[in-house]
C-alpha positions as CSV (number, residue, x, y, z in Angstrom):
1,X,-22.9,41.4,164.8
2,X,-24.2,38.2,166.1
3,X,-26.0,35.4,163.9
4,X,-29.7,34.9,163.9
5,X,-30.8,32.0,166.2
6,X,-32.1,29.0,164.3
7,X,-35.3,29.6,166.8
8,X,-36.1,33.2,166.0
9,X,-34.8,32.1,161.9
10,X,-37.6,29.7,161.4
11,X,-40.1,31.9,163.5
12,X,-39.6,34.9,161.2
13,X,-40.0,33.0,157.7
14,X,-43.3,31.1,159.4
15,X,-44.6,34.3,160.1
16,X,-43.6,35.5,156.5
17,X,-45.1,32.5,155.0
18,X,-48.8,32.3,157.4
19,X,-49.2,36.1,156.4
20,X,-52.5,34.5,155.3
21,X,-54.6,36.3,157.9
22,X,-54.7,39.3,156.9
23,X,-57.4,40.7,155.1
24,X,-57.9,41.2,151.8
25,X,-60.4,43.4,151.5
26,X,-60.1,47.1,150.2
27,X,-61.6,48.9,153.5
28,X,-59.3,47.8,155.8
29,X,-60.3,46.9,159.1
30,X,-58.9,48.3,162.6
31,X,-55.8,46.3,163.5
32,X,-52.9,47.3,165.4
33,X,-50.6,44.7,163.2
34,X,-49.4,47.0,160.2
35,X,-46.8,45.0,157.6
36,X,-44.9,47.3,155.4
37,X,-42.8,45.5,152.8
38,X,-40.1,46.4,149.8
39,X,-39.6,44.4,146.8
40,X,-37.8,44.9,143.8
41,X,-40.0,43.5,141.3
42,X,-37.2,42.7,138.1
43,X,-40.7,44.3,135.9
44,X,-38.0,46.8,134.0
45,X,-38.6,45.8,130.1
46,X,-36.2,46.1,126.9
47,X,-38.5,48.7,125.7
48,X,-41.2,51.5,126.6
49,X,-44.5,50.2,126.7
50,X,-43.7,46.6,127.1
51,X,-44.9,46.2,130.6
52,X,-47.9,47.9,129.9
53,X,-48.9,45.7,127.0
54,X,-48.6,42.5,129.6
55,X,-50.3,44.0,132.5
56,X,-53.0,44.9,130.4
57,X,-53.7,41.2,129.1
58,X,-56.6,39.7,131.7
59,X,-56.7,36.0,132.7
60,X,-58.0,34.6,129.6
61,X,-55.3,36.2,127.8
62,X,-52.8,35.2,130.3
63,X,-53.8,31.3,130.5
64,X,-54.0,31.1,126.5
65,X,-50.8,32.7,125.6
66,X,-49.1,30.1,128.7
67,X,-50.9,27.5,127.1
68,X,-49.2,28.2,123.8
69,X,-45.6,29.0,125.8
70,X,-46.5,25.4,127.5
71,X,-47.0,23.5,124.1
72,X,-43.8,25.1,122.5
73,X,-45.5,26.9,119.8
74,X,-44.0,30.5,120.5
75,X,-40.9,32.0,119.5
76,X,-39.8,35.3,119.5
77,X,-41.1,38.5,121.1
78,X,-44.4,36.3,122.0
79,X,-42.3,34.1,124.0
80,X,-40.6,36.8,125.3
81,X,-43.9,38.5,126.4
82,X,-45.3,34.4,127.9
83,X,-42.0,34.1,130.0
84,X,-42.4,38.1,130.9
85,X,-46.8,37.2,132.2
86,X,-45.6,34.2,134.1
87,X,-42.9,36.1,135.9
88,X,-45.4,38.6,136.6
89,X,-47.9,36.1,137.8
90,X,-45.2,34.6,140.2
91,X,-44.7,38.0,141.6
92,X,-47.8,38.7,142.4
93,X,-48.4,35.2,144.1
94,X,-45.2,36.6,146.4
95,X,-47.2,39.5,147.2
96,X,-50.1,36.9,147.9
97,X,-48.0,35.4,150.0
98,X,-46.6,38.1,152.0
99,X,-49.7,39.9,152.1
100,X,-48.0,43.0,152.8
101,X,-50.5,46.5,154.1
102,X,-48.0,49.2,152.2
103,X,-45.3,48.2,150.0
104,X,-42.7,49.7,147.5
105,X,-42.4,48.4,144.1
106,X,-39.2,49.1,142.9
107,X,-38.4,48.8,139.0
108,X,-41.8,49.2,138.3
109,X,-41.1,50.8,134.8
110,X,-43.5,53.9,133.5
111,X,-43.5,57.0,131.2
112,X,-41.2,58.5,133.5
113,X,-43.6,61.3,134.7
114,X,-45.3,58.7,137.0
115,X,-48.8,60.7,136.9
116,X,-51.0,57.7,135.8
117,X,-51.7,54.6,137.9
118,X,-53.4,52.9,134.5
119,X,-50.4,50.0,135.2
120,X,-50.8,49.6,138.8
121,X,-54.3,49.5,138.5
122,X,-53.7,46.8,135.4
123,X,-51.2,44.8,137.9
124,X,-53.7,44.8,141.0
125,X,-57.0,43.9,138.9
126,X,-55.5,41.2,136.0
127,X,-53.0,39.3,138.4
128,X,-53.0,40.3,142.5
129,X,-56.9,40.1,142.0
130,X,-56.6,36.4,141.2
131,X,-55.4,33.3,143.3
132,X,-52.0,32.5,141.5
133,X,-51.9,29.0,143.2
134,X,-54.2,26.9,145.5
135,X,-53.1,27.7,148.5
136,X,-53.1,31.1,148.5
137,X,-55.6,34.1,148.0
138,X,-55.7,37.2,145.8
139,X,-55.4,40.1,147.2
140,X,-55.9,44.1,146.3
141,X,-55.1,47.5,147.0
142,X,-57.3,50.5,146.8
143,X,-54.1,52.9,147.3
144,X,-51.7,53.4,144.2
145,X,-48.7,55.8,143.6
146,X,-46.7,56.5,140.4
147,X,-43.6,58.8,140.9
148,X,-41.2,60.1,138.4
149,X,-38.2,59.0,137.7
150,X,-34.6,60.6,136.8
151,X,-33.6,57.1,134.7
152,X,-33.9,57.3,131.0
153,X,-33.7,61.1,131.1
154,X,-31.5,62.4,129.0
155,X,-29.1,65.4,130.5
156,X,-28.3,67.2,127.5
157,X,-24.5,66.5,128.2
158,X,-21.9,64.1,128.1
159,X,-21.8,62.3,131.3
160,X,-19.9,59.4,129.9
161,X,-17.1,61.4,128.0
162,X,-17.2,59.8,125.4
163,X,-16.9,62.5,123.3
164,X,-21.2,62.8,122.8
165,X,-24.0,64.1,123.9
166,X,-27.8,62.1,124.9
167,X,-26.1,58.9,122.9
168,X,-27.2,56.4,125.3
169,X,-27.8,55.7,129.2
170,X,-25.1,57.0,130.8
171,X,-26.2,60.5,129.3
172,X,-29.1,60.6,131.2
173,X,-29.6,61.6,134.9
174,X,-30.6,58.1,135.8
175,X,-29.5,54.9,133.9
176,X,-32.0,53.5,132.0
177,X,-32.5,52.5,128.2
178,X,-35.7,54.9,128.2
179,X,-37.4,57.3,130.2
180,X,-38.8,55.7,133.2
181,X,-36.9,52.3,133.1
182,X,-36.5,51.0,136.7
183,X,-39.1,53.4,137.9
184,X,-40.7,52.8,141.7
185,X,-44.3,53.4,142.3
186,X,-46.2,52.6,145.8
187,X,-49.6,50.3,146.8
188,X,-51.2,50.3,149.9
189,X,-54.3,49.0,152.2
190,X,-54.1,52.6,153.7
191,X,-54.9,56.2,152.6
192,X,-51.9,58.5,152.0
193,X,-51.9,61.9,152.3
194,X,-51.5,62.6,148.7
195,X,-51.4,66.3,149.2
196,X,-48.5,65.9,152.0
197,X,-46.1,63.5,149.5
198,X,-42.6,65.5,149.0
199,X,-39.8,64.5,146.0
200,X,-36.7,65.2,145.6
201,X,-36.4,64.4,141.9
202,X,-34.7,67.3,140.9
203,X,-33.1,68.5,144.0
204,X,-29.3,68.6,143.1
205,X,-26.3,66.6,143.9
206,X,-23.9,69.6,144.8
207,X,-26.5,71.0,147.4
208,X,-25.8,68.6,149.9
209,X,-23.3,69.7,152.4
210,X,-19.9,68.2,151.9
211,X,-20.9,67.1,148.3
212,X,-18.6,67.7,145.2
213,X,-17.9,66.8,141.8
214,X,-16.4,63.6,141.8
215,X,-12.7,63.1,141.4
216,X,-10.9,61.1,139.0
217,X,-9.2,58.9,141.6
218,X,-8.8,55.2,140.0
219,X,-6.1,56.5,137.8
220,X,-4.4,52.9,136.9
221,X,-7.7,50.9,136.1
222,X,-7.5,49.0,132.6
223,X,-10.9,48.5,133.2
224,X,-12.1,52.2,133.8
225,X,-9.5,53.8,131.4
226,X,-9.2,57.5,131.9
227,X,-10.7,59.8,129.0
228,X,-9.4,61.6,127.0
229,X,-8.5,65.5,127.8
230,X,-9.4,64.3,131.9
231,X,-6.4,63.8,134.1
232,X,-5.9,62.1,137.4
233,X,-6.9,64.4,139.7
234,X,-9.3,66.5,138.2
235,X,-13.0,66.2,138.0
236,X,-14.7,64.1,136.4
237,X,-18.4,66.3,135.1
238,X,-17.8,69.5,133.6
239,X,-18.8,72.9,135.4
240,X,-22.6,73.0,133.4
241,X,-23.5,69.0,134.1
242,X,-22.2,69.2,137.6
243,X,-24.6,72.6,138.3
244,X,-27.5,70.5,137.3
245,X,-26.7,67.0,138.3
246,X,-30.1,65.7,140.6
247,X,-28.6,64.0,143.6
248,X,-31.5,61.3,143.0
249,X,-30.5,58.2,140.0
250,X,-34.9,57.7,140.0
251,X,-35.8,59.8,143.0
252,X,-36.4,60.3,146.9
253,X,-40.3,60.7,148.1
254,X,-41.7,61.3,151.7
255,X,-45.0,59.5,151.2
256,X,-47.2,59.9,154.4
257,X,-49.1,57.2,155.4
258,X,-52.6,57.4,157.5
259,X,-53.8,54.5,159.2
260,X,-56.2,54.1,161.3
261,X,-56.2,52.4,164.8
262,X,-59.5,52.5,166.2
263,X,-60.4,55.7,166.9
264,X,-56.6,57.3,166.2
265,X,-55.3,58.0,162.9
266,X,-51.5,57.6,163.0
267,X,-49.1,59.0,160.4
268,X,-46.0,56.9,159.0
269,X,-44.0,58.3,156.7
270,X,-42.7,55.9,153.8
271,X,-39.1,57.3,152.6
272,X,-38.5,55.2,149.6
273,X,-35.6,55.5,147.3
274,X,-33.5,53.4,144.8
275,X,-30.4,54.7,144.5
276,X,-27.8,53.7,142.0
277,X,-25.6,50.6,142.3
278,X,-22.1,51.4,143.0
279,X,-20.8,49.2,140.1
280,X,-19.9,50.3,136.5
281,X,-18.4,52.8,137.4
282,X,-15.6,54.9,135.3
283,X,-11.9,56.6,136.7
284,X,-13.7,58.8,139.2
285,X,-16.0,56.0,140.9
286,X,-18.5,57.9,140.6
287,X,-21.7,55.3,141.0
288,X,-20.0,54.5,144.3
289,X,-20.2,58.4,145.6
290,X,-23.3,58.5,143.9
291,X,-24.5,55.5,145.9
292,X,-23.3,57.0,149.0
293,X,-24.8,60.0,148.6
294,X,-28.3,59.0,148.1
295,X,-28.0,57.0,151.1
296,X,-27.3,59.6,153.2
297,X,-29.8,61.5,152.3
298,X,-32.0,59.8,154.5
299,X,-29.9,59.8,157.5
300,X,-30.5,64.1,157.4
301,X,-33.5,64.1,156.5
302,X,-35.2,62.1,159.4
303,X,-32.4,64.4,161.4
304,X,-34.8,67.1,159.8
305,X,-31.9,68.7,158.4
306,X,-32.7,72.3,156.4
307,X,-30.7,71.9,153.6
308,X,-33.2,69.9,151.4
309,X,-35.8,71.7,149.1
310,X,-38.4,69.5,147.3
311,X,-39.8,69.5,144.2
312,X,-42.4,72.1,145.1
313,X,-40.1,74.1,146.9
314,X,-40.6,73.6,150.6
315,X,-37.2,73.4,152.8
316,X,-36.4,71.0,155.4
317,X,-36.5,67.6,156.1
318,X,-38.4,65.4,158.2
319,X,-40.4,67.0,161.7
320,X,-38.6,65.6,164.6
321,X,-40.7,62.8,166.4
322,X,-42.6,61.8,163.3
323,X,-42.4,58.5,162.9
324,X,-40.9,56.5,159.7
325,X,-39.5,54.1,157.2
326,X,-36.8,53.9,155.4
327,X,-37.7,51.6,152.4
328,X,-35.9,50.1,149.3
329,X,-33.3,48.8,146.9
330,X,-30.8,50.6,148.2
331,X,-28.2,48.9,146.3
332,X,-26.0,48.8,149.5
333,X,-24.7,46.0,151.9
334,X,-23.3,47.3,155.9
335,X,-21.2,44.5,155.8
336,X,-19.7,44.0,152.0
337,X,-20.4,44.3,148.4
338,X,-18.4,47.5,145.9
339,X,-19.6,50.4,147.4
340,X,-19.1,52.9,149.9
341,X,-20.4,51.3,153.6
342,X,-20.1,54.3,155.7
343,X,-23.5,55.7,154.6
344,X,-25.2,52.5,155.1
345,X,-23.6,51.7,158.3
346,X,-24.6,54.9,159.5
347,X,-28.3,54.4,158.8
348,X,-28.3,51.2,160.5
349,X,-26.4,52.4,163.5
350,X,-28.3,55.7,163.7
351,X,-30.2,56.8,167.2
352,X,-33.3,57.6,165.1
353,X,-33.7,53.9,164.2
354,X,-35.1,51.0,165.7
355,X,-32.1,49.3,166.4
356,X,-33.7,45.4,166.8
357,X,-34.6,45.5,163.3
358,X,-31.5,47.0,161.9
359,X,-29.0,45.3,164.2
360,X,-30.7,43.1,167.1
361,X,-33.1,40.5,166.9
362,X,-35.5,41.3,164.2
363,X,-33.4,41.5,161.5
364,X,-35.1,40.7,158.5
365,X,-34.0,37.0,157.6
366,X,-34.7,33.7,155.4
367,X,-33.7,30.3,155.0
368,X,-33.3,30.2,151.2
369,X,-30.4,32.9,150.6
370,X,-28.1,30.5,153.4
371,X,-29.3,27.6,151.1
372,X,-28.4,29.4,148.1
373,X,-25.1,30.4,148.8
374,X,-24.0,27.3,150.5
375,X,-25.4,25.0,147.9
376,X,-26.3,26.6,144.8
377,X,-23.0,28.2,144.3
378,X,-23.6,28.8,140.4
379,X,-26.8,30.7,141.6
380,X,-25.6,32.4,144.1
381,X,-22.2,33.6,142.3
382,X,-21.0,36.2,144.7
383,X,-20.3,36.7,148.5
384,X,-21.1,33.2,149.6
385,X,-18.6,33.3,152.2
386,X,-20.7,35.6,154.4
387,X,-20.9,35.2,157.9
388,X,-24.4,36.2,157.5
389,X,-26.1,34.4,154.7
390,X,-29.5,34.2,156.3
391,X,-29.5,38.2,155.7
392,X,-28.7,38.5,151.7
393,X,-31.9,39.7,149.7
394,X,-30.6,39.4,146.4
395,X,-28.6,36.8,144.2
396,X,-25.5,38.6,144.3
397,X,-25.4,37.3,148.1
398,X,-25.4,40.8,149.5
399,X,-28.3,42.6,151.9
400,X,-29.2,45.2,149.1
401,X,-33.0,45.5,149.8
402,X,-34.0,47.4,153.0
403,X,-36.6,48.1,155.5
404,X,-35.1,50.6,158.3
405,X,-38.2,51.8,160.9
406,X,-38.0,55.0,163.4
407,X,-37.1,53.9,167.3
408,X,-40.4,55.1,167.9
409,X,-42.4,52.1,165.7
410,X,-42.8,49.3,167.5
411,X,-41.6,46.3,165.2
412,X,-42.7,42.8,166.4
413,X,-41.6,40.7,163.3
414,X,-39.5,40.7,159.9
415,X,-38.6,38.6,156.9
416,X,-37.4,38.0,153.9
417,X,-39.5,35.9,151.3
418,X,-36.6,33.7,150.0
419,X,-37.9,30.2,150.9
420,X,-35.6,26.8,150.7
421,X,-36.1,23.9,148.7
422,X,-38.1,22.1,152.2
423,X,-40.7,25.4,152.3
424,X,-43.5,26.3,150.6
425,X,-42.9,28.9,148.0
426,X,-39.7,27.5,146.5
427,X,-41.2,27.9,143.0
428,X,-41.1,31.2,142.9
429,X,-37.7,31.4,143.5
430,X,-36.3,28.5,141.9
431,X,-36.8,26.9,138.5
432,X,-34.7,24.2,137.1
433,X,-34.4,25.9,133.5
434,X,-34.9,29.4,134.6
435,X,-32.6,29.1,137.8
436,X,-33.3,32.1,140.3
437,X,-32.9,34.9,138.2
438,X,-35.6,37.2,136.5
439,X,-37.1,34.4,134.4
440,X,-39.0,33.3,137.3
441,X,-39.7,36.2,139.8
442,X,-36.7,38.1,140.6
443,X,-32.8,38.7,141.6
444,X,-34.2,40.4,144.7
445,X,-36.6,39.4,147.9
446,X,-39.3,41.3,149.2
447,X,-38.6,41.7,152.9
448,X,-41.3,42.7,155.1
449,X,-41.3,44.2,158.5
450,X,-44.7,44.0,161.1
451,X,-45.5,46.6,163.5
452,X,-47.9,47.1,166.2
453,X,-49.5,51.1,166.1
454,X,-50.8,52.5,169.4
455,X,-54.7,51.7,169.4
C-alpha cells in the first residue's frame, strides 16, 4: 500500500482540527456533510460505579476537587477520582474538537444491561456541555444509546482451566473485572431508529459457519503452559461452555441511523463492535480466533448472510444495498500486530467497501502517531518500524481503531485526532508526567470519517 502524501496528510488533520463549524445545536440543521467518528474513550474504572460517581460531579465540583489535585492536597482514592475528571474533561474537549454528528464510545463502562443512559446524559450535560479550553466550544447530543455487554459476565464455567469456576475475568463471557467493564454505548446529532437496532449479544460462537472450539495448538509455550488433563491437540472449552460461548467479547449492534437531507431522510446503518484483543491468550490461542471471528462477522453480515439470529430472534444479516459503517476498536491491525490479519484484511479489501477510505486516499491519518513512534520511542513502545506510522490509532503503534463505510457512501475526508507537538491539541495527548497514556486522555485516537448524503 502506498504512503499518504505529505499534501493530502496535513489537509486531513486541518480538517480534523477546523471541525469547528459544525453546529452544536441539538436540532440539527440540513447539511449534506455528515462526520461519523469512533473513539475508545480509556473511561473503564477499577470498580462498578466509579465512572458514574465522576460523571455525575457538575462543574463546580469538577474545578474544586482540580483545585485541590492542583495544590497537592489529595491522596488516595480522591486523587484517583481528580486525575480520573481531568481525563474525562480532556476527552470531552477531543470530542469538542472533532465535533463528530454520530460517534461510538467504546469502553464506556455500565451495569452491563446498558438500559439506562443516566451516564451518557451525565457525560453530555457536566463536561461536553462546557467549553473545556478557549478555543473551542461545547458541544451536545440529543441521541444516546447504552448496550449490553458480555464482559464481566460470569459463564458459570471454567474458561481458564484453572481448576474453578466464576473465580475471576477469564470466567466470564467477556473480560472484564465486573459486569459491564469496557462497555460501548452510542451519541448522536441524528435520530436512530430505536425500534430497528439488532444485537448480537448472545448469538453464539459455534453458529458461525466454519467456527469450532478452539484447538490447543501452542503446545511448547513456557508462557501459555498447557493445563492440566488438556493435551495438545484437543480442545481447549469443554462440550457445555463451548454450546453456550457468545461469539461477541461485549457485543455486535446494527444501530440505524436517520438523517435528514432536506427533504430526504437517509438511513445509515452504524455496525459497531469491540472485539477482543488477540493477546493473553493460553495453549489454544484462543483471543486470537476469538478476534478473528468477531471481525468477520461483519464481513457476512453486510453480505446479508442468513446464518445470524439476533437477540430478538430475527435471521439474516444486513439488506443488500443498504448503506453502512463499520465502526470500532477492533483490536486488529491489516498490516501487523498478534492476531489473526485475514479477517481484517478481508474487511478492508472487501467489494462492499469504500475502498478510498480503507485503502486509497482517504485513509484516516495523523501527524502525531509518526511523531510518536519516531521520536518518543518510550511512548510509543511497539511497532515503530512501520512503514505506515501516519496510520497507527493507538500507542501500541498499530491501526486498531476503525472506521470502514459502504461503496455506496460517499466519503470526502478522514482523520485521526493524534496531533504533534507543532498542532493545536497536543495537550490532550501528551503530558510530561502523565506521558500519553490514560492519565491524560487515552491509549487510543478517535478517527473520524466525513461524508456527503444525497440532498
Amino acid at each position: 500500500m502506498k504512503l499518504i502524501p505529505k499534501t493530502l496528510l496535513a489537509a486531513a488533520i486541518s480538517l480534523g482540527l477546523m471541525a469547528g463549524c459544525h453546529s452544536n445545536n441539538d436540532s440539527k440543521a440540513p447539511d449534506p456533510m455528515v462526520r461519523f467518528a469512533t473513539f475508545n474513550l480509556s473511561f473503564d474504572r477499577t470498580a462498578p460505579g466509579m465512572l458514574s460517581g465522576e460523571l455525575a460531579l457538575d462543574r463546580a465540583a469538577q474545578d474544586a476537587l482540580l483545585a485541590r489535585l492542583a495544590d497537592g492536597t489529595l491522596s488516595g482514592a480522591e486523587k484517583t477520582r481528580a486525575l480520573d475528571v481531568q481525563q474525562i474533561r480532556n476527552i470531552a474537549e477531543i470530542i469538542q474538537r472533532t465535533r463528530p454528528d454520530v460517534f461510538l464510545l467504546n469502553e464506556f463502562d455500565n451495569d452491563g444491561k446498558g438500559e439506562s443512559t443516566a451516564d451518557l446524559k451525565a457525560f453530555n450535560d457536566n463536561y461536553l456541555a462546557h467549553a473545556q479550553h478557549g478555543e473551542v466550544q461545547a458541544i451536545s447530543y440529543p441521541v444516546m444509546q447504552n448496550f449490553a455487554t458480555n464482559t464481566g459476565l460470569m459463564s458459570g464455567h471454567d474458561l481458564n482451566l484453572d481448576g474453578k469456576r466464576n473465580s475471576g475475568p477469564d470466567d466470564a463471557w467477556g473480560f472484564g473485572n465486573y459486569h459491564g467493564q469496557y462497555a460501548f454505548a452510542l451519541m448522536s446529532k441524528y435520530p436512530i431508529d430505536t425500534k430497528g437496532i439488532r444485537t448480537f449479544q448472545h448469538f453464539k460462537w459455534k453458529d458461525m459457519p466454519g467456527e469450532t472450539n478452539p484447538v490447543i495448538d501452542d503446545c511448547n509455550n513456557p508462557r501459555a503452559p498447557i493445563p492440566a488433563g488438556r493435551q495438545c491437540g484437543e480442545p481447549w472449552y469443554d462440550a457445555a461452555a463451548w454450546e453456550q460461548f457468545p461469539l461477541s467479547s461485549k457485543n455486535h449492534a446494527d444501530v440505524p441511523v436517520r438523517i435528514k437531507q432536506g427533504n430526504k431522510e437517509e438511513v445509515v446503518h452504524f455496525l459497531i463492535s469491540h472485539p477482543t484483543p488477540p493477546i493473553f491468550g493460553n495453549a489454544a490461542r484462543h483471543n486470537v480466533k476469538h478476534n478473528r471471528a468477531e471481525v468477520a462477522f461483519w464481513q457476512d453480515y453486510v453480505e446479508s448472510a442468513s446464518y445470524m439470529v439476533d437477540d430478538a430472534g430475527k435471521a439474516g444479516g444486513l439488506p443488500q444495498g443498504a448503506r453502512f459503517v463499520i465502526a470500532g476498536d477492533l483490536n486488529a491491525d491489516p498490516q501487523a500486530g498478534d492476531g489473526d490479519l485475514s479477517a481484517i484484511q478481508d474487511l478492508h479489501n472487501h467489494v462492499l467497501v469504500n475502498q478510498a477510505v480503507t485503502n486509497g486516499a482517504l485513509i484516516p491519518v495523523s501527524q502525531g502517531g509518526p511523531e510518536c513512534l519516531a521520536s518518543q520511542p518510550d511512548l510509543c513502545k511497539r511497532n515503530n518500524n512501520r512503514t505506515t506510522p501516519e496510520r497507527i490509532t493507538s500507542s501500541s503503534g498499530l491501526q486498531l481503531d476503525h472506521l470502514i463505510p459502504s461503496a455506496n457512501l460517499n466519503a470526502i475526508a478522514s482523520g485521526v485526532f493524534w496531533p504533534a507537538s507543532f498542532e493545536p491539541g497536543y495537550h490532550l495527548v501528551y503530558d510530561a508526567q502523565l506521558g500519553i497514556a490514560k492519565g491524560v486522555s487515552s491509549d487510543h485516537r478517535l478517527v473520524w470519517v466525513d461524508f456527503e448524503l444525497d440532498q
